[in-house]
C-alpha positions in Angstrom: 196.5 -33.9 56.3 195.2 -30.5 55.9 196.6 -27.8 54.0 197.0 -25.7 57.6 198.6 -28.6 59.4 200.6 -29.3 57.0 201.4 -25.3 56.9 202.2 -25.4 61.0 204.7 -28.6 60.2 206.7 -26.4 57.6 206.8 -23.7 59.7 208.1 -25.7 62.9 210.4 -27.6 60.4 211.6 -23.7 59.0 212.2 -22.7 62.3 214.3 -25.9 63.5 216.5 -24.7 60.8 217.0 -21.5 61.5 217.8 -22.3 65.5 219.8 -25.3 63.7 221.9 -22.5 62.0 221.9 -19.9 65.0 223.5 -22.6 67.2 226.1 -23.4 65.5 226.8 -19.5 64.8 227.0 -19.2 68.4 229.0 -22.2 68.7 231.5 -21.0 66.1 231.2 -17.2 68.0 231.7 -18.7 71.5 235.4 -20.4 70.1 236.6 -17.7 68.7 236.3 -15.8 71.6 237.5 -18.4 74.1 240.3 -18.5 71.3 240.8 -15.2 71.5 240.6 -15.0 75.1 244.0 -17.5 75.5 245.9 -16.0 73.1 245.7 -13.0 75.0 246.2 -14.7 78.1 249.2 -16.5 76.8 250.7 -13.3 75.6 250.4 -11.7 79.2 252.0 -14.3 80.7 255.2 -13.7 78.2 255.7 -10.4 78.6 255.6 -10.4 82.4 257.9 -13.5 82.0 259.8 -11.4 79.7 259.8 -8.2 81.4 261.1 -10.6 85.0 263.8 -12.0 83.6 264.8 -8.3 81.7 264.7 -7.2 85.2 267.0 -9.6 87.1 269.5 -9.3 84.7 269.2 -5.3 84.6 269.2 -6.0 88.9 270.5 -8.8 90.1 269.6 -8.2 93.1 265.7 -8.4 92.5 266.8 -12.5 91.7 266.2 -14.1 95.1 262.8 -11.9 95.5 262.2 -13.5 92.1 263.1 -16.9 92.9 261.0 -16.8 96.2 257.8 -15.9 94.0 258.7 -19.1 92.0 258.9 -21.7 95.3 255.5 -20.1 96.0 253.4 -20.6 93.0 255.1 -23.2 91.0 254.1 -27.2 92.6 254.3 -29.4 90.0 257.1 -31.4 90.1 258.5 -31.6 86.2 258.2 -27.5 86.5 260.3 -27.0 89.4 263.0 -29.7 87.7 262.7 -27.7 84.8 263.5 -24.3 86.4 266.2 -26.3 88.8 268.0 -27.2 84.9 267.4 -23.8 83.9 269.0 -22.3 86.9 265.8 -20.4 88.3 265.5 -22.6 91.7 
């Protein structure tokens, strides 16, 4: 093998490596954001909640506007149980 081939290999070899490393940056990057990105998405979701339920105590009469919003969005079954035992269907 010549001394320039065998340059060429080390250098394909180096830069395997680095894209090695640079993928799995990425990869580590890309989760935290996705992380990131349901955490705040989870954290929306309880302060509307929060701010709903603040609401219909504060106005009972905003309750059946409420309760209409849930029969429209919420289909699965063990949910709408759920919000029967907790008195929100």
């Amino acid at each position: 093998m010549t001394t320039q081939t065998r340059a060429k290999r080390d250098a394909l070899a180096e830069l395997l490596e680095r894209r090695k490393k640079l993928d799995q940056r990425i990869t580590e990057i890309e989760r935290r954001k996705n992380g990131e990105a349901r955490k705040n998405d989870t954290r929306v979701k309880v302060l509307l909640g929060a701010a709903t339920i603040n609401d219909v105590e504060v106005h009972p009469e905003t309750r059946a506007g409420e309760i209409a919003k849930l029969h429209r969005a919420i289909t699965k079954e063990r949910d709408i149980q759920f919000l029967k035992d907790m008195g929100w269907w």
